[in-house]
mmCIF file as gemmi writes it, N, C-alpha and C atoms, coordinates in Angstrom:
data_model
loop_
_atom_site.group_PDB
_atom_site.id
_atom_site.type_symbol
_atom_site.label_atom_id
_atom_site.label_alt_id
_atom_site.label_comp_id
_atom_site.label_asym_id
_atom_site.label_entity_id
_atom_site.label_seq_id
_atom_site.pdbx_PDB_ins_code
_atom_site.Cartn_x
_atom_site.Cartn_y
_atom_site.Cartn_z
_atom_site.occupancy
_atom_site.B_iso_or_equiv
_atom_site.pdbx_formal_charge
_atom_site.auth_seq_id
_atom_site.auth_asym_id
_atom_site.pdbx_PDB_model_num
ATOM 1 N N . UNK Axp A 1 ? 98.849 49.856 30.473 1 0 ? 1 A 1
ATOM 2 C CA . UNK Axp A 1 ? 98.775 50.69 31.656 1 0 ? 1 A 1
ATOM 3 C C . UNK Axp A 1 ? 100.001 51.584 31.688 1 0 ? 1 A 1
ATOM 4 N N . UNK Axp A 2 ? 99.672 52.771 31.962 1 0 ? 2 A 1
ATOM 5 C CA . UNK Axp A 2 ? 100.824 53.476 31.29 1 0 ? 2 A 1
ATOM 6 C C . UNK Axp A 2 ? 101.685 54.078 33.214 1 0 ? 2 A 1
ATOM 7 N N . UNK Axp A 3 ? 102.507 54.764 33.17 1 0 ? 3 A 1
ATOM 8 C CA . UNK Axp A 3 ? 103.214 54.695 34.646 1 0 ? 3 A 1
ATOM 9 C C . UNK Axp A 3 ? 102.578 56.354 35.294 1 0 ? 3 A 1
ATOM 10 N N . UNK Axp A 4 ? 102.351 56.229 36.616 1 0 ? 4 A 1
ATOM 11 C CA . UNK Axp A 4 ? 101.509 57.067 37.199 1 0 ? 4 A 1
ATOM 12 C C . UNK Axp A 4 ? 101.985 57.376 38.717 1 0 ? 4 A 1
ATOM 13 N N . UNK Axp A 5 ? 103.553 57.044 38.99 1 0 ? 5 A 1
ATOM 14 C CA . UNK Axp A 5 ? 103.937 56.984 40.467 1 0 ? 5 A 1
ATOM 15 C C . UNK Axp A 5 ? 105.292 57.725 40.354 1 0 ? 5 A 1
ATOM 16 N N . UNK Axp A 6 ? 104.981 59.255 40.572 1 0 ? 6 A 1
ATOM 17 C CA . UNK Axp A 6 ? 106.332 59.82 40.243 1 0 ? 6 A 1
ATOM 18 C C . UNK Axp A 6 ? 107.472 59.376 41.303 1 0 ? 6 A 1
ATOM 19 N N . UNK Axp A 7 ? 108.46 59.872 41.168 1 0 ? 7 A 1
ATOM 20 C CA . UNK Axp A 7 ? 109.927 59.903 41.917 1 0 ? 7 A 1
ATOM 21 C C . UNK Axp A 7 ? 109.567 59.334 43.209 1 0 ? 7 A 1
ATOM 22 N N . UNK Axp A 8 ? 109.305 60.53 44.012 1 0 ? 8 A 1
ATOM 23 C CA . UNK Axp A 8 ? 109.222 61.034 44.977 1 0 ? 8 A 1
ATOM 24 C C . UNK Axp A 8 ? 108.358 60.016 45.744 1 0 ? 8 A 1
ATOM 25 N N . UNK Axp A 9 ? 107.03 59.675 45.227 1 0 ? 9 A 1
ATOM 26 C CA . UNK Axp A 9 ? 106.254 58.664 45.96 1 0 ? 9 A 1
ATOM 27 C C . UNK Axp A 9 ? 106.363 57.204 45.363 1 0 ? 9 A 1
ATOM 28 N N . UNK Axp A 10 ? 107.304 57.1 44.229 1 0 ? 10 A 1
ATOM 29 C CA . UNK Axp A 10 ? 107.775 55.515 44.335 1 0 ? 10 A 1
ATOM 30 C C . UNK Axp A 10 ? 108.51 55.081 45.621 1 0 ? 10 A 1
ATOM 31 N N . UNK Axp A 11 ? 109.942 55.982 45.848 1 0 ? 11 A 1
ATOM 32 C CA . UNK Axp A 11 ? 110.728 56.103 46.732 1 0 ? 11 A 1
ATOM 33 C C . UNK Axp A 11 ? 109.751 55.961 48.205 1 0 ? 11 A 1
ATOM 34 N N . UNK Axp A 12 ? 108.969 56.993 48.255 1 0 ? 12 A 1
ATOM 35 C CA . UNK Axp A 12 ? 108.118 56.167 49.804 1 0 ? 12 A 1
ATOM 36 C C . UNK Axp A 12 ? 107.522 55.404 49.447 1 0 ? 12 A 1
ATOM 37 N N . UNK Axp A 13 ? 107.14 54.86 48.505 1 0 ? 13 A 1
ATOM 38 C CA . UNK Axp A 13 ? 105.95 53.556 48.136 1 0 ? 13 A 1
ATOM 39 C C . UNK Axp A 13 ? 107.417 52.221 49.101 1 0 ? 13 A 1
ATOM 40 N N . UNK Axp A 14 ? 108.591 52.305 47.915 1 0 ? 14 A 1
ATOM 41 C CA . UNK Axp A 14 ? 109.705 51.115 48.465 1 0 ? 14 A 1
ATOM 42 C C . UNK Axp A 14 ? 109.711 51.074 49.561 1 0 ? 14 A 1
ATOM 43 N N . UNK Axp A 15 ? 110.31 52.276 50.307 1 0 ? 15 A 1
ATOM 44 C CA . UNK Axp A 15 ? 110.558 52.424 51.895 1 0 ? 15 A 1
ATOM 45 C C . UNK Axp A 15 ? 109.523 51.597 52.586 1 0 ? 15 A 1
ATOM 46 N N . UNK Axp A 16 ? 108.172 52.097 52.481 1 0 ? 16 A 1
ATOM 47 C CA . UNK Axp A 16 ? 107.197 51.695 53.495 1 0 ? 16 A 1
ATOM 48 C C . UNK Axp A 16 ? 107.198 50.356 53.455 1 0 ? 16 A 1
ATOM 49 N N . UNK Axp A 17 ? 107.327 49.966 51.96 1 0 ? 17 A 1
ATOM 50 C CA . UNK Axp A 17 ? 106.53 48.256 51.263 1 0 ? 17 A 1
ATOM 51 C C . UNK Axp A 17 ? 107.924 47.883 52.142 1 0 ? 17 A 1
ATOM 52 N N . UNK Axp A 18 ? 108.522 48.026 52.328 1 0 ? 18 A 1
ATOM 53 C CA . UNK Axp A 18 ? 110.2 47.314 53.251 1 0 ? 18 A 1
ATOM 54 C C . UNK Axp A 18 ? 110.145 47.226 54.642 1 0 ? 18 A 1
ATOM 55 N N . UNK Axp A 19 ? 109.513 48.436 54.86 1 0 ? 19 A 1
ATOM 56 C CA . UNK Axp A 19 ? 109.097 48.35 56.252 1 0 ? 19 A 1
ATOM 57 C C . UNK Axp A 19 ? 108.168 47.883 56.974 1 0 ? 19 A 1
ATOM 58 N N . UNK Axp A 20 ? 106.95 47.771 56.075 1 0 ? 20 A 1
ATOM 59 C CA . UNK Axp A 20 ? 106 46.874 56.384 1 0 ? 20 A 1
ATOM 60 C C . UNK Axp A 20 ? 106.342 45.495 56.175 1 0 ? 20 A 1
ATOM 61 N N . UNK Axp A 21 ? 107.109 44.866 55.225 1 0 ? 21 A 1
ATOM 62 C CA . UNK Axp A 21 ? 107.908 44.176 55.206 1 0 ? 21 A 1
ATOM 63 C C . UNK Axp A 21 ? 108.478 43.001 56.594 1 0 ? 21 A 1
ATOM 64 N N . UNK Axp A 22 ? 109.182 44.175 56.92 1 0 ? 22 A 1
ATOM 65 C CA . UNK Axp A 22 ? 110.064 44.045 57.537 1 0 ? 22 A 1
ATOM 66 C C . UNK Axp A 22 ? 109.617 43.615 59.297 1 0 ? 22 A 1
ATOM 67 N N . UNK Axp A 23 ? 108.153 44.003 59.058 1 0 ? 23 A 1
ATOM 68 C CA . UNK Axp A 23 ? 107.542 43.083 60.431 1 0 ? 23 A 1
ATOM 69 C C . UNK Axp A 23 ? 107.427 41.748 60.713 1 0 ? 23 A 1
ATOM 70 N N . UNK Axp A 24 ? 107.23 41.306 59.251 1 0 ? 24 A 1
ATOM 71 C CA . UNK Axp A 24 ? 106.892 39.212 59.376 1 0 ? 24 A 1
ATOM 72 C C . UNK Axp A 24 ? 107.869 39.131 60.268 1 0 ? 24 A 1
ATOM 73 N N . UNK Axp A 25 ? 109.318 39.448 60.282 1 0 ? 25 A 1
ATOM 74 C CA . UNK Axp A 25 ? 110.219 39.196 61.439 1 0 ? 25 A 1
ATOM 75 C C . UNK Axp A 25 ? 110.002 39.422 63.054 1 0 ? 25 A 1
ATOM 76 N N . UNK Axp A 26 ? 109.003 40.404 63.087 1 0 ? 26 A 1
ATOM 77 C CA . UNK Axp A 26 ? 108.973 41.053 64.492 1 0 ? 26 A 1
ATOM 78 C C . UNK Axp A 26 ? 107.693 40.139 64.75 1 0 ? 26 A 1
ATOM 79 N N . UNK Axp A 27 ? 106.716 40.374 64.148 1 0 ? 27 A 1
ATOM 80 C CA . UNK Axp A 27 ? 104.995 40.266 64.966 1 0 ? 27 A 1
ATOM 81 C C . UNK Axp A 27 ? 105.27 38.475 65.048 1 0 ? 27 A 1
ATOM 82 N N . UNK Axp A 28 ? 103.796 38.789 65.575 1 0 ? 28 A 1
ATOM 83 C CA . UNK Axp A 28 ? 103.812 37.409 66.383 1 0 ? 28 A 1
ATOM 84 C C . UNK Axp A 28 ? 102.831 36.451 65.426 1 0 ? 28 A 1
ATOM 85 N N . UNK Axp A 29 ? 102.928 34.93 65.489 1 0 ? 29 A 1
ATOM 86 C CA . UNK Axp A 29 ? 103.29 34.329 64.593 1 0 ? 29 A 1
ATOM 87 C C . UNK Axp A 29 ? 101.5 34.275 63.784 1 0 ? 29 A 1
ATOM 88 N N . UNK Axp A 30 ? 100.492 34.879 64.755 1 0 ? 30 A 1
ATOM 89 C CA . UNK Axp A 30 ? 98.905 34.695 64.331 1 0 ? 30 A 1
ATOM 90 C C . UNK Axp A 30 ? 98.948 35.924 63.188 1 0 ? 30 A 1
ATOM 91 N N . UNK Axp A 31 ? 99.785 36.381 63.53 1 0 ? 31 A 1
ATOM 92 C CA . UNK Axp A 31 ? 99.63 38.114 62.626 1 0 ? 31 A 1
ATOM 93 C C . UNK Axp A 31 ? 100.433 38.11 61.55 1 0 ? 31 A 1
ATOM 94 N N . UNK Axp A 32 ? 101.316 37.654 61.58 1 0 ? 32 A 1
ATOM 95 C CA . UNK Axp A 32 ? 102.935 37.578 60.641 1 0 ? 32 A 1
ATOM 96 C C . UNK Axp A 32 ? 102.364 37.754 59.342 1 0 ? 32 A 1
ATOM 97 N N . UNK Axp A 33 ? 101.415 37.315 58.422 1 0 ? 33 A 1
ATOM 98 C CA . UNK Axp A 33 ? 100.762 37.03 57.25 1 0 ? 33 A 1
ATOM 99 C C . UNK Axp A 33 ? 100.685 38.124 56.603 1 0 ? 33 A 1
ATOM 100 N N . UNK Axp A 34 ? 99.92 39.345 58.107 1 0 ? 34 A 1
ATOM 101 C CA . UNK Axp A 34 ? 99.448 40.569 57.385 1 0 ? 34 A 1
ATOM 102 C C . UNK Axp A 34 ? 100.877 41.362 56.747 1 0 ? 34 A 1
ATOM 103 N N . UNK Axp A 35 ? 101.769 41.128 57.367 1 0 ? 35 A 1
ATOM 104 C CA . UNK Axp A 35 ? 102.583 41.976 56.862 1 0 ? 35 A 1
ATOM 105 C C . UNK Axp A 35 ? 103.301 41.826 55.888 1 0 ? 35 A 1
ATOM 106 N N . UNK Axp A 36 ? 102.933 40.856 55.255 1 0 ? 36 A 1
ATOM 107 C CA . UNK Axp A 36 ? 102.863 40.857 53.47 1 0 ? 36 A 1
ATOM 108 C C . UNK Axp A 36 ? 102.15 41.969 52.608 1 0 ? 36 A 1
ATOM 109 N N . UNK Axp A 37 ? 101.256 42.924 53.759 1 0 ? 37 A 1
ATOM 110 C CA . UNK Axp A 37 ? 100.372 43.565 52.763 1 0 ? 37 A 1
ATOM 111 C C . UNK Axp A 37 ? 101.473 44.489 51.894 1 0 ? 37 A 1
ATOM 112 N N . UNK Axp A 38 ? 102.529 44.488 52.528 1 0 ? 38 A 1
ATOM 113 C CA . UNK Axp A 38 ? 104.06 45.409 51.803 1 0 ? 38 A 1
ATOM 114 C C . UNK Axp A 38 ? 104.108 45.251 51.026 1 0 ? 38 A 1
ATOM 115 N N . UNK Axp A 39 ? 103.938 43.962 50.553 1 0 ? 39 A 1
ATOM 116 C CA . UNK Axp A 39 ? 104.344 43.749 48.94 1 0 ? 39 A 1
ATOM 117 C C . UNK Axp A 39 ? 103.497 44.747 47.693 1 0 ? 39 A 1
ATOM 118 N N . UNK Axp A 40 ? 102.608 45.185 48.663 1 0 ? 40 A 1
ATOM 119 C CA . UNK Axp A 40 ? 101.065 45.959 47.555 1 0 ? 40 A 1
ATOM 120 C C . UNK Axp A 40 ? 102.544 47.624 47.594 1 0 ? 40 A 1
ATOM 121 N N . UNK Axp A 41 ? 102.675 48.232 48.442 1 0 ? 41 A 1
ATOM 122 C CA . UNK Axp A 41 ? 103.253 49.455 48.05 1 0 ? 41 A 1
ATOM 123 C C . UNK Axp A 41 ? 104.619 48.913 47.44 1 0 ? 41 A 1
ATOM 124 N N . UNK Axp A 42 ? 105.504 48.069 47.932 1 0 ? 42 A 1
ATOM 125 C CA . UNK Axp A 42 ? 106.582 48.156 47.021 1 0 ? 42 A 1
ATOM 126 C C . UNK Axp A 42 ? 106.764 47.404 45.801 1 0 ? 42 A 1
ATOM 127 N N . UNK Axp A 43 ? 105.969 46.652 45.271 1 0 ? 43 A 1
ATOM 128 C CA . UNK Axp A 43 ? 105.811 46.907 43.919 1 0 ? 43 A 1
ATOM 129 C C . UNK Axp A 43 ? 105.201 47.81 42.898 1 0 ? 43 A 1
ATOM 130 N N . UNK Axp A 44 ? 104.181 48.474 44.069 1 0 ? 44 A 1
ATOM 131 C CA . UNK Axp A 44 ? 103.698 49.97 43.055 1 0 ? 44 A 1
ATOM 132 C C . UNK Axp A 44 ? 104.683 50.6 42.878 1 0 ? 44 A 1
ATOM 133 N N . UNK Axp A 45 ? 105.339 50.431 43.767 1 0 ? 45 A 1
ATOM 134 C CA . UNK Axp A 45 ? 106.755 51.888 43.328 1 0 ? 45 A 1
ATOM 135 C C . UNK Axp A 45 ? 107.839 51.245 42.826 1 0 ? 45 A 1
ATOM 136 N N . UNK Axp A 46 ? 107.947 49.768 42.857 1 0 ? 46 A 1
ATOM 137 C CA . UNK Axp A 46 ? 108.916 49.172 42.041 1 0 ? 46 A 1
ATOM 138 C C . UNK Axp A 46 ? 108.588 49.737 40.406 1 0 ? 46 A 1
ATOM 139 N N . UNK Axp A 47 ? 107.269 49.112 39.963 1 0 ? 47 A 1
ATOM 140 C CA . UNK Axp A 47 ? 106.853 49.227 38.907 1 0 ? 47 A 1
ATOM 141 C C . UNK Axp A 47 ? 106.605 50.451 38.136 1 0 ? 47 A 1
ATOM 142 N N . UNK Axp A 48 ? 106.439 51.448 39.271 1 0 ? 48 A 1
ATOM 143 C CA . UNK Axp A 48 ? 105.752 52.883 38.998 1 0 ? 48 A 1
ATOM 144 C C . UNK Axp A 48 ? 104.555 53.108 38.119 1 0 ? 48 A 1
ATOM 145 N N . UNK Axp A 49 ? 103.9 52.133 38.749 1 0 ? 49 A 1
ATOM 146 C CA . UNK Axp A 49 ? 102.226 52.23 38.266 1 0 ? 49 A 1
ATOM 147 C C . UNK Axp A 49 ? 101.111 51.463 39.075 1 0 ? 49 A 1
ATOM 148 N N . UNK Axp A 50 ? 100.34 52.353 39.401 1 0 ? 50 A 1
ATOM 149 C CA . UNK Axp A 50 ? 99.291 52.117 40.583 1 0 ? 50 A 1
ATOM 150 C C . UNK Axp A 50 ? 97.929 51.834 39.931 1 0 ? 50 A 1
ATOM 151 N N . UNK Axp A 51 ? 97.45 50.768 39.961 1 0 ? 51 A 1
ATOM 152 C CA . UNK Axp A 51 ? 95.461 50.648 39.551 1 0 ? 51 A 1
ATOM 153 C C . UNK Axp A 51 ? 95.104 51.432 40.373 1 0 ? 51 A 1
ATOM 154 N N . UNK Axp A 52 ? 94.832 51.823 41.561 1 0 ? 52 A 1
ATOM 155 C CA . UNK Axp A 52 ? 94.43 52.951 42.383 1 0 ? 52 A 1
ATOM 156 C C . UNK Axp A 52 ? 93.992 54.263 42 1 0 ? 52 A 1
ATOM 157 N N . UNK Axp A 53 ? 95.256 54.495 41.362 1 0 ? 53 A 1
ATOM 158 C CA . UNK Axp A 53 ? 95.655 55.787 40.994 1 0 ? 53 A 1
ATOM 159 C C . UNK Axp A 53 ? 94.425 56.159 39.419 1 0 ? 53 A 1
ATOM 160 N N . UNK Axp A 54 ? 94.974 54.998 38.622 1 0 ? 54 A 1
ATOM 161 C CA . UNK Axp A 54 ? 94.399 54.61 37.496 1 0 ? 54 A 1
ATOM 162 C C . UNK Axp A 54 ? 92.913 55.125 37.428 1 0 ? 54 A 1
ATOM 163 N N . UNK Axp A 55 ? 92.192 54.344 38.649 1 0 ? 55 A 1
ATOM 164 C CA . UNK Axp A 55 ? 90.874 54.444 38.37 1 0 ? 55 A 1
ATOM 165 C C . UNK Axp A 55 ? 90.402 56.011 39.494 1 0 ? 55 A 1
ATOM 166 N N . UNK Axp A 56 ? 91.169 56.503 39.931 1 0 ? 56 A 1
ATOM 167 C CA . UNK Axp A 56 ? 90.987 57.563 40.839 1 0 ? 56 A 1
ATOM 168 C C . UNK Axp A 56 ? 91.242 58.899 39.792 1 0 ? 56 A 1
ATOM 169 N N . UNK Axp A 57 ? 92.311 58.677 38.679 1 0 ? 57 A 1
ATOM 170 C CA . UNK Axp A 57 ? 92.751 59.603 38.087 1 0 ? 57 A 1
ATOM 171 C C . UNK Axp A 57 ? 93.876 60.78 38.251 1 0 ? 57 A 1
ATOM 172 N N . UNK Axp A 58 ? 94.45 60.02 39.054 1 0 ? 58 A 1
ATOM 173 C CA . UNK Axp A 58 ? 95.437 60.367 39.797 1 0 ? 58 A 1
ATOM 174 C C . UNK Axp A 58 ? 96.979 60.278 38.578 1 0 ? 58 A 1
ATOM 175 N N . UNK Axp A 59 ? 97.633 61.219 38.878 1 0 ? 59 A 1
ATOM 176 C CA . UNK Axp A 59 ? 99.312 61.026 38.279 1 0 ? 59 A 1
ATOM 177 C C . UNK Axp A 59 ? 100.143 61.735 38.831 1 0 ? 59 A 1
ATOM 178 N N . UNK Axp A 60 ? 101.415 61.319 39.384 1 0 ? 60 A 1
ATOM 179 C CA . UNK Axp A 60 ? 102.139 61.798 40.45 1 0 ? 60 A 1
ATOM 180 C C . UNK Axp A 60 ? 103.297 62.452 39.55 1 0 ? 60 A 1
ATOM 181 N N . UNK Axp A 61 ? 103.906 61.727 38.331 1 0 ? 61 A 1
ATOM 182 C CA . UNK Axp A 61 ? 104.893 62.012 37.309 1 0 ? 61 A 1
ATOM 183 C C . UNK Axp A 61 ? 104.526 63.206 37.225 1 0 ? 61 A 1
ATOM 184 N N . UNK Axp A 62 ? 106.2 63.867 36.768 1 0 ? 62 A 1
ATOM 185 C CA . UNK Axp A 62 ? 106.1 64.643 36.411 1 0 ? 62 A 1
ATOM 186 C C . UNK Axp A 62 ? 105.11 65.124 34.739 1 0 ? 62 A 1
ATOM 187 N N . UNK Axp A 63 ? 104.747 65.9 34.351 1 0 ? 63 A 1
ATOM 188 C CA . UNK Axp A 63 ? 104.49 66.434 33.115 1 0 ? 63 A 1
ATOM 189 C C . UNK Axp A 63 ? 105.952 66.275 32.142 1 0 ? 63 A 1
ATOM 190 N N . UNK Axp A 64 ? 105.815 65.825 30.879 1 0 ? 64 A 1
ATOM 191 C CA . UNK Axp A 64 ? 106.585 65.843 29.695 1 0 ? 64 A 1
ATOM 192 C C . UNK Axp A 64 ? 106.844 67.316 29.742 1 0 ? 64 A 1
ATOM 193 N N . UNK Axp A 65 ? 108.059 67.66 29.278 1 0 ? 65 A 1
ATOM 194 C CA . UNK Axp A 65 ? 108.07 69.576 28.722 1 0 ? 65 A 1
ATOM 195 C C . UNK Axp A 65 ? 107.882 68.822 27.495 1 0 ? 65 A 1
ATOM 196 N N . UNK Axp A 66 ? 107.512 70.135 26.949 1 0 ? 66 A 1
ATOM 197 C CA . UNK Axp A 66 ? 106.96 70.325 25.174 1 0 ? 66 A 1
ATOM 198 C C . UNK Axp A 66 ? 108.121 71.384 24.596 1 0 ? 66 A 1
């Protein structure tokens, strides 16, 4: 799987996946679970590669110069 999450939207992929994150602390204790779903954006942008993207055909990277 080759990498498909340029700069720019790894960097908000982390942010959000942190901030979503960052609720298990706040919400209340029936809900707390969901906000694990963070872990899905900030490892896409940890990793800088999305199945999403993959099967959508999507690539955020820049182009190689030649």
């Amino acid at each position: 799987m080759q990498v498909n999450v340029g700069g720019l939207d790894s960097g908000l992929r982390i942010g959000a996946g942190l901030v979503i994150l960052s609720l298990y602390f706040v919400l209340a204790e029936d809900v707390r679970l969901w906000a694990l779903v963070g872990l899905v954006p900030l490892l896409t942008g940890l990793s800088g590669r999305c199945p999403l993207y993959s099967v959508l055909g999507v690539n955020t990277c820049k182009a190689p110069r030649q």
